[in-house]
C-alpha positions as CSV (number, residue, x, y, z in Angstrom):
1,X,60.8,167.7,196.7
2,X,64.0,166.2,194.8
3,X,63.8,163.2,192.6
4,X,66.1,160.7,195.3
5,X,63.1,161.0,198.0
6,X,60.3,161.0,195.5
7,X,61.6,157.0,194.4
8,X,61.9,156.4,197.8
9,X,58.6,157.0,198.8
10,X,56.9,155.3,196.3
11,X,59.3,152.4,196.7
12,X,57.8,152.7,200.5
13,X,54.4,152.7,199.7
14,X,55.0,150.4,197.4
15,X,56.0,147.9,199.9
16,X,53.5,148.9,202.3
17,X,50.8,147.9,200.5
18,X,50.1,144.6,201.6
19,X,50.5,145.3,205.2
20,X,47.3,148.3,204.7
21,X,45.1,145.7,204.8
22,X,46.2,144.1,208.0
23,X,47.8,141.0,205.9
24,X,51.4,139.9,205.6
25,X,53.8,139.7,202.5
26,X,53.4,136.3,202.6
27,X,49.3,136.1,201.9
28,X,48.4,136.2,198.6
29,X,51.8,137.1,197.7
30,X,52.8,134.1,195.3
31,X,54.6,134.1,191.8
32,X,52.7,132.3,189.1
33,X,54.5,128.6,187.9
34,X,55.5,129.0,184.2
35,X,56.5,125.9,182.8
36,X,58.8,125.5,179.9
37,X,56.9,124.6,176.9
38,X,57.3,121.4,175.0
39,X,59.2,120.6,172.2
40,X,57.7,121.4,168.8
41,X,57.4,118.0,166.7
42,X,56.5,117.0,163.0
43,X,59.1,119.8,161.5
44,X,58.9,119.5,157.6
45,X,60.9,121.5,155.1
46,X,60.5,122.0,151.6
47,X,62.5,123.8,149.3
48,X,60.4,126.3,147.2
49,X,62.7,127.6,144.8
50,X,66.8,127.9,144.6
51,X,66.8,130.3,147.7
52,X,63.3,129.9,149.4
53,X,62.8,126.6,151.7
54,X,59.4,126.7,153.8
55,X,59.5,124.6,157.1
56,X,56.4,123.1,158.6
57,X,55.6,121.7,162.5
58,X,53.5,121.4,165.4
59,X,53.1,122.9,168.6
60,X,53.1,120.3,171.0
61,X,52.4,123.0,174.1
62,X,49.6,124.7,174.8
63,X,51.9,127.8,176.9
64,X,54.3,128.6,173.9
65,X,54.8,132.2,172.8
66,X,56.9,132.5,169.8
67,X,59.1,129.5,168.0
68,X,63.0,130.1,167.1
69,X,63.8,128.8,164.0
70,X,67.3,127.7,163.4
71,X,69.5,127.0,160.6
72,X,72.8,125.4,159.3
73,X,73.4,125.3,155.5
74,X,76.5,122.7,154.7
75,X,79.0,121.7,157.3
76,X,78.0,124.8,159.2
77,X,76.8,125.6,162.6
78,X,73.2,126.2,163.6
79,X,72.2,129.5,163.7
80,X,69.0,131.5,164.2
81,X,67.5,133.3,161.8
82,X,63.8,133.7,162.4
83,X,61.6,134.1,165.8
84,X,57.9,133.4,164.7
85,X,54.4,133.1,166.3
86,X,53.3,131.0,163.3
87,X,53.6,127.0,163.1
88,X,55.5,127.7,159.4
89,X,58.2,130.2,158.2
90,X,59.8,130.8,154.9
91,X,63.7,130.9,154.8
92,X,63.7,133.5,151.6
93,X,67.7,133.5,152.3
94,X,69.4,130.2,151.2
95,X,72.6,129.9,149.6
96,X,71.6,128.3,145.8
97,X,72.9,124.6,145.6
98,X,73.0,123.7,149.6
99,X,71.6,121.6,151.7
100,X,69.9,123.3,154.8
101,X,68.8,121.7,158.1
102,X,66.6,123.2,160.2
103,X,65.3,123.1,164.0
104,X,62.7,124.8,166.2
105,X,62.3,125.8,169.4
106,X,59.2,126.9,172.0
107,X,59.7,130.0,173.9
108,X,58.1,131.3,176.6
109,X,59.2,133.5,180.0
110,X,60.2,130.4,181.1
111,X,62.5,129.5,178.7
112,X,63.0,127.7,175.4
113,X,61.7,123.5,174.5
114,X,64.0,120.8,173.8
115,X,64.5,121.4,170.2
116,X,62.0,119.5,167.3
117,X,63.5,116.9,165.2
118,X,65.9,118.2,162.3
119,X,64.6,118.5,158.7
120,X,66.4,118.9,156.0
121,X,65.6,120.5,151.8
């Protein structure tokens, strides 16, 4: 049997299934909703040392898989630099002598949140 007809039978069974039973590819056959979580809130920052600031916030969703932490030091443009599970994360790679701000984002399969309010060390 060559590979080409082997991935078309299973893709035949496969889509087969449902009908075995006598039912329809519409019974039973629905897509969970996954909603986009809400916007972390609360987002503290604090710097630690000349190159170390640790940000703070809370998770305002209870579907949220990881946070995106983002970044602009100066005059810059926000950029990410950390994706977390954790309600904290510490930057441990600031220029010495500049201001940062910061923002986070929830993330799920859905998508990402609105972003948190801004904070600044």
């Amino acid at each position: 049997m060559n590979i080409k007809w082997k991935k078309w039978a299973v893709l035949a069974l496969f889509l087969s299934v449902p009908f075995l039973s006598g039912g329809t590819m519409g019974e039973g056959c629905s897509k969970p909703v996954v909603e986009i979580p809400s916007a972390p809130s609360n987002l503290e920052a604090t710097r630690m040392t000349y190159t170390q600031i640790r940000l703070f916030w809370s998770d305002n969703s209870s579907n949220a898989d990881s946070f995106y932490v983002y970044r602009k030091c100066g005059d810059g443009e926000y950029k990410l630099v950390a994706v977390t599970s954790f309600l904290f994360y510490t930057d441990t790679n600031v220029p010495k002598g500049v201001k940062c701000t910061y923002y986070v984002t929830a993330y799920n399969i859905a998508g990402p949140s609105e972003p948190s309010n801004e904070a600044s060390a």
